[in-house]
C-alpha positions in Angstrom: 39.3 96.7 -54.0 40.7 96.3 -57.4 39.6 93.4 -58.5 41.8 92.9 -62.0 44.7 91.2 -63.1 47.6 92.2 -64.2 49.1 91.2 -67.4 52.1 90.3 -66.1 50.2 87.8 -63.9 48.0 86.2 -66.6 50.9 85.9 -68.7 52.4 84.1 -66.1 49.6 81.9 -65.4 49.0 80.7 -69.0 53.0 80.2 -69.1 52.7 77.8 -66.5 49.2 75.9 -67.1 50.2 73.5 -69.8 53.4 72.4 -67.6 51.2 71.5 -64.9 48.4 70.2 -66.5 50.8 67.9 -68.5 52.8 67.3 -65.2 48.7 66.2 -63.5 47.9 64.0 -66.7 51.3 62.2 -66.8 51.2 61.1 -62.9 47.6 59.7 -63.5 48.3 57.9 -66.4 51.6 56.4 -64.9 50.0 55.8 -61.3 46.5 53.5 -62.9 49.7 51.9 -65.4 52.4 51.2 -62.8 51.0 47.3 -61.7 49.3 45.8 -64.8 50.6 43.2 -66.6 53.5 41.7 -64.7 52.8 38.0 -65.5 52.5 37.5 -69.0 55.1 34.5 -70.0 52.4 31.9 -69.4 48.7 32.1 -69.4 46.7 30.8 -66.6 46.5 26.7 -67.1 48.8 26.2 -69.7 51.3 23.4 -68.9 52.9 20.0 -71.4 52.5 16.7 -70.1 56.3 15.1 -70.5 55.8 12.3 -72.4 57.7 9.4 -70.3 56.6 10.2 -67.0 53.2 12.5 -67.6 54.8 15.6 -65.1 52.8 18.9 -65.9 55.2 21.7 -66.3 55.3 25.2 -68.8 57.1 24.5 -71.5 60.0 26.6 -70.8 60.8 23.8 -68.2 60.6 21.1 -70.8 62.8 19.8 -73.1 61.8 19.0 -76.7 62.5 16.3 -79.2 61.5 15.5 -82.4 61.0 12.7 -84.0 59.0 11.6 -87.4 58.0 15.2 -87.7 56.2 15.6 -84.8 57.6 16.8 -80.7 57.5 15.5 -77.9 58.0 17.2 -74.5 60.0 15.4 -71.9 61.2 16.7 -68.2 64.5 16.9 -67.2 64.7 13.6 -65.9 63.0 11.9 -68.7 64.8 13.8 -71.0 68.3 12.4 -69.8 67.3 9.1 -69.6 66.1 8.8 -73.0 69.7 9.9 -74.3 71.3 7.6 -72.5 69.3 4.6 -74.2 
């Protein structure tokens, strides 16, 4: 047996070995990636008291207002009723 390669062959090997390697590397990195860090708006614990009623909600849920330079969080329903007086 003839154990030798051509050059046609190694030529063809070394043509393709950075496309799959790249190809290997890529899947890896996108498969240990894919699920981190879905959650990030809020860390874990962080809610504002409303300031009428004392609800715990994120702040995104809350609705400010300001008064003598300082804020005040108030829910929904707070928030409406203190309008309205």
């Amino acid at each position: 047996m003839n154990a030798t390669i051509s050059p046609e062959q190694l030529s063809g090997f070394f043509a393709v070995a950075p496309l799959l390697l790249g190809i290997i590397i890529y899947t890896v990195a996108w498969a240990s990636k894919r699920n981190e860090g879905h959650d990030r708006t809020v860390p874990i614990g962080q809610t504002f008291a409303c300031a009428g009623c004392g609800k715990r909600s994120v702040r995104e849920h809350m609705v400010p207002q300001a008064h003598e330079g300082a804020v005040s969080y108030y829910c929904t329903k707070c928030a409406s009723t203190a309008r309205a007086v």
